[in-house]
C-alpha positions, -999 to 999 in steps of 0.1 A, spaced: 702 -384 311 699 -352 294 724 -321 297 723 -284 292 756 -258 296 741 -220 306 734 -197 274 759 -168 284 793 -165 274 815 -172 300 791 -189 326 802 -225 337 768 -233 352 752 -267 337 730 -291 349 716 -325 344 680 -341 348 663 -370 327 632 -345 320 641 -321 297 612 -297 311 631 -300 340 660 -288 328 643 -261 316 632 -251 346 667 -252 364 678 -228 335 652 -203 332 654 -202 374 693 -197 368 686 -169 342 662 -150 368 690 -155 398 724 -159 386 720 -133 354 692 -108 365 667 -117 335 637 -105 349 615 -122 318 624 -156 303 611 -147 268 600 -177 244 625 -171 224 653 -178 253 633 -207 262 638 -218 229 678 -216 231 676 -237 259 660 -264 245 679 -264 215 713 -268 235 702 -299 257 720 -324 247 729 -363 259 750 -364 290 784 -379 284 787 -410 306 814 -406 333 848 -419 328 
């Protein structure tokens, strides 16, 4: 399970998939909705999938 915390300072939003491409999704559709980025450049794609990471396993 992979893992991936929003970009913008001060956003709690995250989400979790086993697809990273998937998780990419989810955070480029979050960008467009939550944060009113009306292009998801390369670069920002980028970003995200440099921050997903391994989930932590739940205590």
């Amino acid at each position: 399970m992979k893992q991936y915390e929003c970009l913008v300072p001060g956003c709690q939003w995250h989400t979790q998939a086993d697809d990273p491409a998937e998780i990419v999704r989810r955070a480029a559709d979050h960008l467009r909705s939550v944060h009113a980025e009306a292009e998801v450049r390369p670069e920002m794609i980028d970003r995200i999938k440099q921050r997903i990471h391994a989930a932590q396993a739940a205590q």
